[in-house]
N, C-alpha and C positions, 0 to 999 in steps of 0.2 A: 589558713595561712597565719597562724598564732605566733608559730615563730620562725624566725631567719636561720636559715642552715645555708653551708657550703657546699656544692655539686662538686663531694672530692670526699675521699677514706676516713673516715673520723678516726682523730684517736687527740691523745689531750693537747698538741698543739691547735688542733683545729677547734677546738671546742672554747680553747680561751681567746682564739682569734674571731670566732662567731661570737662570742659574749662582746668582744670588744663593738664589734661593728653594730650587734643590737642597740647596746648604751648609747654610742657615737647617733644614731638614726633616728633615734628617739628625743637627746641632747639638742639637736637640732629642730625634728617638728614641737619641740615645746615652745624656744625657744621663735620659732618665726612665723608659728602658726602655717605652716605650707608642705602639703603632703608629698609623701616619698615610694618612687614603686620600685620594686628590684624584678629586674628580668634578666630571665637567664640565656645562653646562649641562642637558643631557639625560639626566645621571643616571647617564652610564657612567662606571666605573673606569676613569682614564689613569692613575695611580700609586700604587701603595705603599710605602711604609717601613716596616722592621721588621714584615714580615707575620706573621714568627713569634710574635710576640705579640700577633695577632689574633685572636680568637676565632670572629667570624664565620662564616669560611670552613667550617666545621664544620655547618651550616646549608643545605638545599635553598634556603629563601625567599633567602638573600641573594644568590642566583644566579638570580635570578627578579624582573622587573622592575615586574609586577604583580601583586607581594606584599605584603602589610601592611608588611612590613619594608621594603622599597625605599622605599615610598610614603611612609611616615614618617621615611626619610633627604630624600627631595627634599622634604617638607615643611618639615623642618627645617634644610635648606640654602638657601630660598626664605624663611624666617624671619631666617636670621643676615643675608640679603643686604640681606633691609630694616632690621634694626638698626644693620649696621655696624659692631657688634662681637661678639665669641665669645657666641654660644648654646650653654649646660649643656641638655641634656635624657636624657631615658631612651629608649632604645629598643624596640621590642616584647618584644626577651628581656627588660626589666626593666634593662638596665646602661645606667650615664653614657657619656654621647658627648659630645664637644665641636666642636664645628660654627663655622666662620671661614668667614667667601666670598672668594674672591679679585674684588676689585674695582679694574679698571683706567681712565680715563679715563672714569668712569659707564657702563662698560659690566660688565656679573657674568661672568667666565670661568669659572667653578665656584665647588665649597666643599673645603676642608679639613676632616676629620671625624677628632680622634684620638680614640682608643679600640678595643674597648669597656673601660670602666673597671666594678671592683667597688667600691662606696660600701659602707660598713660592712660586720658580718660576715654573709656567706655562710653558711646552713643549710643543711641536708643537704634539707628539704623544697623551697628556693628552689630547688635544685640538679634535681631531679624536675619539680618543675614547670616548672620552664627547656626542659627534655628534652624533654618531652610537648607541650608547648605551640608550638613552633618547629621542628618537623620534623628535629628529627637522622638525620642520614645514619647509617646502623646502623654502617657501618664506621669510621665517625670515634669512634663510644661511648665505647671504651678512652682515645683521647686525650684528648676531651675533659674526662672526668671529671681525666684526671691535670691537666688543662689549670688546670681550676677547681682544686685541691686546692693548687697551687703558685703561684697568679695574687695578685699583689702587692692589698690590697686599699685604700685610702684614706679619709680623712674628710672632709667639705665642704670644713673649710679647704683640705685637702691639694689637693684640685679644684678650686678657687680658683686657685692656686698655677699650675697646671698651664696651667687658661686665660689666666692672663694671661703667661704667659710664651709659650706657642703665638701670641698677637693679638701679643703685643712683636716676636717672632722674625719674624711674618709682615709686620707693620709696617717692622722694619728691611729687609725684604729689597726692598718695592715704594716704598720711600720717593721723593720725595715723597708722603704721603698725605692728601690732599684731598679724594680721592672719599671714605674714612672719614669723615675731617672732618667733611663736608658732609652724609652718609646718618644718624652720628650727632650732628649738633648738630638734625635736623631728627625722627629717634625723641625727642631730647627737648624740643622743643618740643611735639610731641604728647604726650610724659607731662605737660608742666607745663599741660597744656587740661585736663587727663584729672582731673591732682589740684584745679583750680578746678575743674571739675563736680562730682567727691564737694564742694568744701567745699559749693557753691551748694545742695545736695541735705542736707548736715545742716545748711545753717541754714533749709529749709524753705522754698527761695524759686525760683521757676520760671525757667524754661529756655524759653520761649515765642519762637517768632519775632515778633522786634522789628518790629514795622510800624509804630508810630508813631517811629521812627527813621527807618525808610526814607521813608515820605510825608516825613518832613522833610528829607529832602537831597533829593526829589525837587524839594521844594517853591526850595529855596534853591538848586537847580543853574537851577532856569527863570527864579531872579531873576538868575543871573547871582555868584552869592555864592560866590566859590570859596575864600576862608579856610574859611570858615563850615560849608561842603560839607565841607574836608575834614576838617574836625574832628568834624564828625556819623559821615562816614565810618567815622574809626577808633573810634565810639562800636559803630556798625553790625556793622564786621567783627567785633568783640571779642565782641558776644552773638550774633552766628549762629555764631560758632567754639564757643560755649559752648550753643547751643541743640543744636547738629549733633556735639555732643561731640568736637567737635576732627575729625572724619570729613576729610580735607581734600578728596578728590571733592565733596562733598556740598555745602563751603562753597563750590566752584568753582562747581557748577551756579546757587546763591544770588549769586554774585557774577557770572558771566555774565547773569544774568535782570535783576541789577538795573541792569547798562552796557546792556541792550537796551533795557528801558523807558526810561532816560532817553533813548537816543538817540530814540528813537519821538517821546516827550512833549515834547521840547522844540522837534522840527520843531513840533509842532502850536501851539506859541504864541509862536513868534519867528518873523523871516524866514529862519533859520536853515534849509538844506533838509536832506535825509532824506542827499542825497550828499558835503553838505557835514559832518552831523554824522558819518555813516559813514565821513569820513576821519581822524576823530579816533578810528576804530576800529582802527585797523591794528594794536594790540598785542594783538588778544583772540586771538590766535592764540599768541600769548606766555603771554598770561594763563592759557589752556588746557593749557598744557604748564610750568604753575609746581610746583615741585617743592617749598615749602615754604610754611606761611601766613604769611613772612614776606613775600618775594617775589608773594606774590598782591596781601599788601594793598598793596604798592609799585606793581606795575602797576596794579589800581583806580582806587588816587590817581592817578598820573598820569592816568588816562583822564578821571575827575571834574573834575579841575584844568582840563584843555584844555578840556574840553566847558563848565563853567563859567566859561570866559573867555571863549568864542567864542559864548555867548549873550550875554555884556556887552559884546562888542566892537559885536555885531549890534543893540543896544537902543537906546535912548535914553538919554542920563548927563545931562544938562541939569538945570534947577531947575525949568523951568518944568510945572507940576502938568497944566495942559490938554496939553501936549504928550504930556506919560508917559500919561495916561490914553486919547488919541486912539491912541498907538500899540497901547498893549492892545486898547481896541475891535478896533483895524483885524485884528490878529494873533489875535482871538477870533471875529472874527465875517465874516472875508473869505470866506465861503461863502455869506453870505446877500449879499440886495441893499441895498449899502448903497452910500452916496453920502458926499461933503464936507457936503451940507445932514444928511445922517442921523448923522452923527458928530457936527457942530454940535450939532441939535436934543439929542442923547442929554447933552452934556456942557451946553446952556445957553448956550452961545455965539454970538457972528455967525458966520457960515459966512465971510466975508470976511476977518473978523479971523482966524480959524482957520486960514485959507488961508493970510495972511501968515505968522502965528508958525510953521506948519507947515514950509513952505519957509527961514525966515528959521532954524529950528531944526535940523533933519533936512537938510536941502543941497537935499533934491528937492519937487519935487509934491505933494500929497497922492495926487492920480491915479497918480504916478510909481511912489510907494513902494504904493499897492494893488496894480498891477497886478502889482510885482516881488514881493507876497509871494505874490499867485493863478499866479503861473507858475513858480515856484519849485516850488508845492504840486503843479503839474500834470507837475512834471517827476518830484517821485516817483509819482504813478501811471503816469505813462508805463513808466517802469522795472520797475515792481513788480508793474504789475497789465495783463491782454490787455483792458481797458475799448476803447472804439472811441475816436475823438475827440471825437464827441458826448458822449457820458458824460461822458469827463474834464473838459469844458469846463463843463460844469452842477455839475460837484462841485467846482470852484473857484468859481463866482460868477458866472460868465459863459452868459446866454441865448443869446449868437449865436455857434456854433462857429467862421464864417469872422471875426467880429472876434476872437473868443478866439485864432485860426490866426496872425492878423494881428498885434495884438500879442505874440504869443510868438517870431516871427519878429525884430519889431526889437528885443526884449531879449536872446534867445540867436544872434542871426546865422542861423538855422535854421527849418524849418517842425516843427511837434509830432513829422509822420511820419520825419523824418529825425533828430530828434534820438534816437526809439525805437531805429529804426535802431541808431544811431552806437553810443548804448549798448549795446543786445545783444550787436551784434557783438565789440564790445572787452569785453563781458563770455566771451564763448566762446574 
């Protein structure tokens, strides 16, 4: 372990970025006399500095990979990587470590662990029970005691001191640093969820998942309300971040479940189809792999936004009160058998005058616009579910399969069995 290399393709940026970090590693154990181990993902030692003034190596466990002590450095080293900046902790012998990850293009190549350090003064009992407790090699005994008796000791401050100049040193050497930036602006935004829950919790007031938030955006994405939406929205996220303590898995699971349901809910009351709203889905794969709850609630929105725009694209915007109401019927109830006379009679209307405002409003038929929203509906059971096409044909509103066949054909250019078809295949 002569020298420090990076576990990544060499070529000459990486070679002046290795030279930096050796200099920086070295600037430092001159400077404070306190050695430095670099481990790599897996938990092996690729480097030391100043190992003379390690203590560890004195130690069976630290040569032992499934030992308490290994397993509380790679814990510890899996901790500094998700903070993003120097984690102080004690190690099984009881002494400070100072633990940094090296973090390159959001990928973790190890951590940095200087130490071990002694934090105030060392008794001769701490010194015993140090001994006894961590397997001393017999024949290290003699050193180690002189080891201790002569080992520089420090106080909080002084450890302080020490981390931030180890994270500055390691900062200047990988500079640009972004991936820090980015790992620590996103630990504190989970502290600052963390400190709103303790307040919510002393001023005695619940943490409850919001559902009558949620029914209301569900409620104003099916009208079509996409300001409205998204301002419930950021009502929504703020108290599941706050219900789910900041978790951010947890809030992802709550915010995927509630882009499903709408997509679901809103085929079922617009002409809006299941393929149609599932194209406004293309970022939940984004949304999945959001790395802070900033960027979640940003992709949401977006997803909210589109999908409530593309039910009011799909609606009716007119004044006229029988129109808005005939197309609800139609989009409520196109499973049952209903007609232009059964829509009239429901709203009180002539069927004739109906007929005109309807076409003279909406561009099409009343017949036009039924048919387009029962095959639409028939085209996500085709997709989604093995029904035969009998079935399908009766769960959109249609008794007669071969006319249900017949009209799906001159709306989609295709007969039901080929448009199954066409799907699956371009689905595999």
């Amino acid at each position: 372990m002569q020298h420090f290399t990076l576990p990544l393709p060499a070529n000459a940026a990486r070679t002046e970025l290795t030279a930096r970090i050796e200099e920086a590693m070295q600037s430092f154990c001159a400077l404070s006399d306190v050695a430095i181990t670099f481990f790599d993902p897996a938990g092996e030692i690729k480097r030391e500095w100043r190992p003379q003034s390690k203590f560890c190596d004195y130690f069976f466990a630290y040569h032992d990979p499934e030992s308490a002590c290994m397993k509380n450095l790679a814990s510890s080293a899996k901790l500094a990587a998700e903070l993003g900046e120097p984690y102080v902790f004690l190690c099984k012998a009881g002494l400070v470590k100072i633990a940094v990850a090296l973090i390159l293009e959001g990928q973790t190549l190890g951590c940095f662990m200087a130490g071990p350090l002694v934090m105030g003064e060392l008794k001769e009992r701490d010194v015993s029970s140090l001994f006894s407790a961590d397997h001393l090699r017999p024949d290290m005994l003699p050193k180690a005691i002189l080891f201790l008796r002569t080992i520089k000791t420090y106080n909080p401050k002084e450890i302080a001191h020490l981390s931030s100049l180890l994270w500055n040193s390691i900062l200047a050497a990988v500079a640009p640093s972004a991936d820090y930036v980015g790992i620590n602006s996103r630990f504190k935004e989970q502290n600052q969820v963390s400190l709103s829950l303790q307040k919510y919790k002393k001023e005695n007031k619940t943490t409850r998942y919001p559902y009558d938030l949620e029914n209301q955006l569900f409620a104003l994405v099916k009208e079509g309300e996409a300001q409205k939406a998204l301002e419930t929205l950021g009502d929504l996220m703020e108290k599941i971040s706050l219900s789910e303590a900041g978790d951010l898995s947890a809030i992802k699971t709550k915010a995927l479940g509630i882009c499903t349901i709408l997509t679901r809910s809103v085929t079922d009351k617009t002409i809006l189809t299941q393929e149609q709203a599932e194209s406004y889905y293309f970022n939940m794969n984004a949304l999945n792999k959001a790395t802070s709850f900033q960027d979640l609630s940003a992709l949401t929105s977006g997803f909210v936004k589109k999908l409530a725009e593309a039910v009011a694209s799909t609606s009716y915007a007119g004044n006229s009160q029988i129109i808005r109401l005939a197309v609800q019927y139609v989009n409520e109830h196109y499973k049952d058998k209903i007609s232009l006379r059964t829509v009239a009679g429901h709203l009180h209307t002539n069927p004739s005058y109906l007929s005109m405002l309807f076409k003279q409003e909406m561009g099409v038929t009343f017949t036009h616009y039924l048919n387009q929203m029962r095959i639409n509906r028939s085209c996500d059971l085709l997709t989604s579910t093995n029904l035969n096409l009998v079935d399908v044909s009766f769960q959109v509103g249609y008794d007669d399969q071969s006319y249900y066949s017949k009209v799906f054909k001159k709306l989609k250019g295709m007969t039901p069995k080929d448009y199954r078809s066409k799907h699956l295949k371009n689905k595999k």
